[in-house]
C-alpha positions in Angstrom: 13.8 -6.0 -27.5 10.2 -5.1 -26.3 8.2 -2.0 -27.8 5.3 -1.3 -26.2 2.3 0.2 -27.6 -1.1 1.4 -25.3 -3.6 -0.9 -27.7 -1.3 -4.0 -27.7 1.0 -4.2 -24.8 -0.7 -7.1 -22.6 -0.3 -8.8 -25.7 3.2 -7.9 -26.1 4.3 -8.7 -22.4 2.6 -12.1 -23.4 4.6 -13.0 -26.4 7.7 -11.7 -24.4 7.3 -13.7 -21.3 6.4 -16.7 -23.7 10.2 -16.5 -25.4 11.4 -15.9 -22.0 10.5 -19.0 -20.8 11.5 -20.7 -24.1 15.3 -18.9 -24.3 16.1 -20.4 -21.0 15.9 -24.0 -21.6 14.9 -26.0 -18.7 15.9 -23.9 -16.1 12.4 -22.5 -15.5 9.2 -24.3 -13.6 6.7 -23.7 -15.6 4.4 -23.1 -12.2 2.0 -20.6 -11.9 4.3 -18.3 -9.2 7.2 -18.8 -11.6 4.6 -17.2 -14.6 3.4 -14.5 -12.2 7.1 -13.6 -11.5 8.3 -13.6 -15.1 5.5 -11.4 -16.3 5.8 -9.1 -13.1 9.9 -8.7 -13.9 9.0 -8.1 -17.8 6.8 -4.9 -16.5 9.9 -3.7 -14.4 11.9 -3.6 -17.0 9.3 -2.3 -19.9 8.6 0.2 -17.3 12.4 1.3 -16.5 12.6 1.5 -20.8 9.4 3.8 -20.8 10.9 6.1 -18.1 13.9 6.5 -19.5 13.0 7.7 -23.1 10.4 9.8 -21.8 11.0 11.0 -18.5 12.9 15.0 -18.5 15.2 13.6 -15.3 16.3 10.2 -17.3 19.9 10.4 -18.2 19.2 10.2 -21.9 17.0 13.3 -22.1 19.4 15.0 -19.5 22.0 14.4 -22.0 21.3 15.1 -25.5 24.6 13.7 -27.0 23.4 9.3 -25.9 21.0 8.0 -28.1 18.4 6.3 -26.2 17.8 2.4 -27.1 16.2 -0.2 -24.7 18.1 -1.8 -22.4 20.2 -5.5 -22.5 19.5 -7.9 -20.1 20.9 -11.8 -19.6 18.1 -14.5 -20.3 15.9 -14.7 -16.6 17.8 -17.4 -14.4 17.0 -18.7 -11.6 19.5 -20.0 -10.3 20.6 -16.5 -9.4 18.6 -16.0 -6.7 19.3 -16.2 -3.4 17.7 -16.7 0.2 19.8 -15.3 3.3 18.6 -13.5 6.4 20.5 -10.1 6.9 23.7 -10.9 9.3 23.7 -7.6 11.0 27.1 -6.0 12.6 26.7 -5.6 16.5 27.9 -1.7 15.2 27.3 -0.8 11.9 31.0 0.2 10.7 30.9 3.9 9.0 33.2 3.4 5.8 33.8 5.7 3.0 32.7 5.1 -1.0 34.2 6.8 -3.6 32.2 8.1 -6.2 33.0 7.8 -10.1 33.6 11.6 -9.9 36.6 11.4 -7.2 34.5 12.4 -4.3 33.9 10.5 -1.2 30.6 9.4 0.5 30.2 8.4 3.9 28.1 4.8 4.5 27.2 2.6 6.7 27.5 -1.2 5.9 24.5 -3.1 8.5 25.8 -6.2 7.8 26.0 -9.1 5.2 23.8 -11.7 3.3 24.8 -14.5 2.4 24.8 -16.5 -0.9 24.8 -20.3 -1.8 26.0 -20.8 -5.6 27.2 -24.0 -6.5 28.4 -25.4 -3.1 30.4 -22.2 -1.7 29.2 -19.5 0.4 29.6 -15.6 -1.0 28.7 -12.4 1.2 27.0 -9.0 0.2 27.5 -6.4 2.0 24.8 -4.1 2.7 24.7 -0.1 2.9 22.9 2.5 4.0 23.2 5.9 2.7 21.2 9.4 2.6 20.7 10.9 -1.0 21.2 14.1 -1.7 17.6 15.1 -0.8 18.1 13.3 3.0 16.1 10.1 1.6 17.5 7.2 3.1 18.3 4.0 1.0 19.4 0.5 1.8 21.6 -1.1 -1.3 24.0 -3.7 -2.9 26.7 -2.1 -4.8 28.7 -5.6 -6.3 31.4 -6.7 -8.9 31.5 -10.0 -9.7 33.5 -11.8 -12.8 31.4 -10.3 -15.6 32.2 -6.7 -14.3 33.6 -5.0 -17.4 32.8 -7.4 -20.0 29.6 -8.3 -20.3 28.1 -6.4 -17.7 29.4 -2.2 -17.0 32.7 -2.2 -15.7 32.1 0.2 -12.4 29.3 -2.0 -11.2 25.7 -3.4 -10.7 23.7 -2.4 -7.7 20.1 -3.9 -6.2 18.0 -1.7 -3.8 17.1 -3.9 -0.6 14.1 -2.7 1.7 14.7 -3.4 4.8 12.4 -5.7 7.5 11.9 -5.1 11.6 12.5 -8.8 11.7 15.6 -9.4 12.4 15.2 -12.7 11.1 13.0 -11.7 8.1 14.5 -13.8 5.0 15.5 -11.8 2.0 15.2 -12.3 -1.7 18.3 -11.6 -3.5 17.4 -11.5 -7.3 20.2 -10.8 -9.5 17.7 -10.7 -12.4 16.7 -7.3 -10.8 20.6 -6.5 -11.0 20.6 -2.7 -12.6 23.2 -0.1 -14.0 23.4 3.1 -12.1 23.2 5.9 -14.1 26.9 6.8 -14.8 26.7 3.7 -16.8 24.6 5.9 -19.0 26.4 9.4 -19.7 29.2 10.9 -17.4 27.4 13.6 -16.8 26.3 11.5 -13.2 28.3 10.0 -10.7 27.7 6.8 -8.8 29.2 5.0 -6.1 32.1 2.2 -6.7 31.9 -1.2 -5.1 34.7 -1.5 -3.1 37.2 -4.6 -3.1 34.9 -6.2 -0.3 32.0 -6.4 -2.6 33.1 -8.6 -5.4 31.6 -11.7 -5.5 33.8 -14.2 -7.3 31.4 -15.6 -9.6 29.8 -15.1 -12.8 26.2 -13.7 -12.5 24.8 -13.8 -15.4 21.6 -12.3 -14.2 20.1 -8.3 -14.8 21.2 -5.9 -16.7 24.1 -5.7 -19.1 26.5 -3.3 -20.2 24.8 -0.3 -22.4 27.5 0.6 -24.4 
């Protein structure tokens, strides 16, 4: 658990990325990208901590009755992320999500990425949607085989922003792999993954189940 403080939090993101590397075993090149990347994804997530105990809109000051504690994430792995150009849909097919509240929310999936664990190919679907202020968003909404166990049982989603390139190749970084915020308090709703987005693997990357 990381607790930042404003006269020793370099220091702290130090000492944190320094067990990081050591709780993974092997797994992790000690190169100087692989350093930059750890200690870049350790402010992420102190970040995400810091906004949600303090910010008034975070679900744990919208909802007095859920104790705020940081959040639980799997040890950094990297064999959880992915390459893959996005395979676009001639059309982009207009489905409809259902939201953890019963209601229904138009989408449009662009297409797929593709993902190479372990010698079999896996696809992502990915969506386009409109928040409620007319912001557009590009996202992952997955299950996979931790879904309900270790990790919260509606879902994990990643945010993808989208290139001109057609043939632009994506990052997929399960490590980045977040709860939405019905994972939090019921007072929000979120969208489910349908039965097209489970990915019949473990990833045991990102965020864990809160509760």
């Amino acid at each position: 658990m990381i607790r930042i403080k404003k006269n020793n939090s370099f220091l702290i993101l130090i000492v944190a990325a320094f067990s990081l590397f050591n709780s993974c075993d092997e797994k992790i090149p000690e190169t100087k990208e692989m350093k930059e990347y750890v200690k870049n994804l350790l402010q992420e997530r102190t970040a995400r901590d810091s906004s949600f105990k303090f910010e008034p809109h975070s679900p744990f000051n919208r909802d007095t009755t859920i104790e705020f504690e940081n959040l639980k994430y799997f040890d950094l792995n990297p064999d959880y992320i992915f390459k893959s150009k996005l395979f676009y849909k001639d059309q982009p097919d207009s489905v409809v999500i259902m939201g953890t509240k019963g209601e229904a929310r138009a989408v449009l999936v662009l297409g797929y990425l593709e993902l190479n664990h372990n010698g079999e190919t896996h696809q992502v679907n990915v969506y386009r949607g409109f928040s409620k202020n007319g912001e557009e968003y590009h996202s992952i909404w997955f299950t996979d085989k931790t879904t309900g166990n270790e990790t919260y049982g509606v879902g994990r989603y990643l945010d993808i922003e989208l290139n001109e390139d057609k043939n632009f190749i994506y990052e997929i970084d399960f490590n980045r792999a977040y709860n939405p915020y019905c994972a939090y308090s019921s007072l929000y709703t979120c969208p489910i993954p349908r039965e097209e987005d489970h990915i019949k693997i473990f990833i045991e990357a990102g965020e864990k189940n809160f509760h």
